[in-house]
N, C-alpha and C positions, 0 to 999 in steps of 0.2 A: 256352718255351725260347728264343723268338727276342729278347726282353730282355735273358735273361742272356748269350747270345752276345754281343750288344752292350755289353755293359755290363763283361763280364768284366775284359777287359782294363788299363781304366779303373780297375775296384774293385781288381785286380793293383796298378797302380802306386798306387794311394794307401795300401793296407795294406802296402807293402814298403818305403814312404818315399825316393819315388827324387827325388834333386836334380834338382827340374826346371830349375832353371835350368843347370844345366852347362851347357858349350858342345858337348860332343860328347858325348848321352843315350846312347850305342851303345858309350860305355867306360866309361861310371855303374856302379857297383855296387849292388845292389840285396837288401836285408836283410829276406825276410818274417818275421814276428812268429816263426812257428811253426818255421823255422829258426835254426841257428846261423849255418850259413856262407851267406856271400853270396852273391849268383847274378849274374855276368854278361849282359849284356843279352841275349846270344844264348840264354843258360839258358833267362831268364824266359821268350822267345818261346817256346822248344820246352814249357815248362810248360806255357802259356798254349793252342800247338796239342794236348798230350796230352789239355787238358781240356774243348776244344770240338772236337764233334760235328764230321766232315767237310761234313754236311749243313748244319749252323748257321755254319759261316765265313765265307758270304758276306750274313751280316747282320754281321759286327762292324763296329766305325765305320770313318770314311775315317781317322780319327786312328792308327786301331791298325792297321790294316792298314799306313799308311805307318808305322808302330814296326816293327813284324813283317819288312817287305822291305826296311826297312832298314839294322836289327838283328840279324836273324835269319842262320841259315846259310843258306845256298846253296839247301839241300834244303828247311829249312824255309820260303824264301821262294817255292821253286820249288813245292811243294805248296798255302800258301796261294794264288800265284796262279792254281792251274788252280781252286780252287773259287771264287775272285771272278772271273775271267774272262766278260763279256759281262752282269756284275752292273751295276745302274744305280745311283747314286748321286745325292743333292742336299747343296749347300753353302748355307747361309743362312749370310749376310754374310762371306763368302769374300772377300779382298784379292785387287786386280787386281798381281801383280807386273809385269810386261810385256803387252802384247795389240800384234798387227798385223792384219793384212787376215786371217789365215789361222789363230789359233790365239792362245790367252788362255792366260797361264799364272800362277798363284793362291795363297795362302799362307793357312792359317787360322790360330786363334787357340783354344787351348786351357782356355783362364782362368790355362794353367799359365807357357807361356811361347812368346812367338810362334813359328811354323815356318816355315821357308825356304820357295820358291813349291814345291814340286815336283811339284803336279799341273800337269798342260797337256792344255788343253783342242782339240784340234784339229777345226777346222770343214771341212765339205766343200765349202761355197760360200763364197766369201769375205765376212769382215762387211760391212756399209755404217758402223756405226754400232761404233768401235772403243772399250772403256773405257778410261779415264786410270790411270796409273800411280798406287795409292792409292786406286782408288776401290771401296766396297763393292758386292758381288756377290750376287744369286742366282742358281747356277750347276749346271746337273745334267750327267750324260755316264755313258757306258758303260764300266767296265775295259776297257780291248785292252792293250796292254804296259809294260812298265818296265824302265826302266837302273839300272845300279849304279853306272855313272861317265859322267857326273854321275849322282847319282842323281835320278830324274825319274819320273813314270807318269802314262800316256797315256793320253788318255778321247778315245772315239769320242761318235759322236753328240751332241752339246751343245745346250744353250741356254741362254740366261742376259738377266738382267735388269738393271737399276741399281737399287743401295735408295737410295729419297732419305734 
């Protein structure tokens, strides 16, 4: 079960044929096979919640999860985050968007089409050792909160590496 949670999502957007290149995925319209009419981004996510387990949510990916809270309604962003809440996570080759003394904030890559930084990784003791704008990452943390404006989500606990 814990596959398909993760997977769902993903298998979601590739059988509904959604423009991944749009510029703003969250006003895409989105066409599944077995439908006629289209589904706005917020549809799919509340689809997508009706059909994973409350218990299997905090396996889907960091990808769908940021689709979900960023796409979704209010309620459905607010229910997926109490069940990823204090979820850990890892990024294999995660982009450094910005990093200071005190917090890395990171953008991945989908195969589909890159994504803005919007996780931020905040550390509790300051780095020694800060990455470069650009540089790849391996990077884990804890869910703790998210914005809608900017949209952004917060990971406790961190560590991360440079991939040569």
């Amino acid at each position: 079960m814990r596959t398909t949670a993760a997977v769902l999502l993903l298998a979601t957007c590739f059988f509904v044929g959604i423009d991944c290149y749009s510029q703003d995925l969250c006003s895409a319209r989105f066409t599944p096979k077995s439908d006629s009419k289209p589904l706005t981004a917020a549809e799919l996510v509340h689809r997508v919640l009706l059909h994973t387990p409350p218990a299997e949510r905090r396996h889907l990916y960091f990808g769908d999860v940021e689709f979900i809270l960023r796409c979704g309604t209010q309620q459905d962003a607010a229910e997926l985050f109490a069940a990823v809440r204090n979820t850990s996570i890892q990024m294999v080759g995660a982009t450094v968007v910005e990093a200071d003394r005190d917090a890395i904030r990171v953008s991945w890559d989908d195969g589909f089409r890159p994504n803005l930084g919007a996780f931020r990784f905040n550390f509790d003791t300051p780095l020694t050792a800060i990455p470069h704008s650009g540089e790849k990452v391996l990077i884990g943390g804890t869910y703790s909160s998210y914005s809608q404006e900017p949209f952004q989500i917060n990971m406790t606990n961190p560590s991360f590496r440079a991939i040569p």
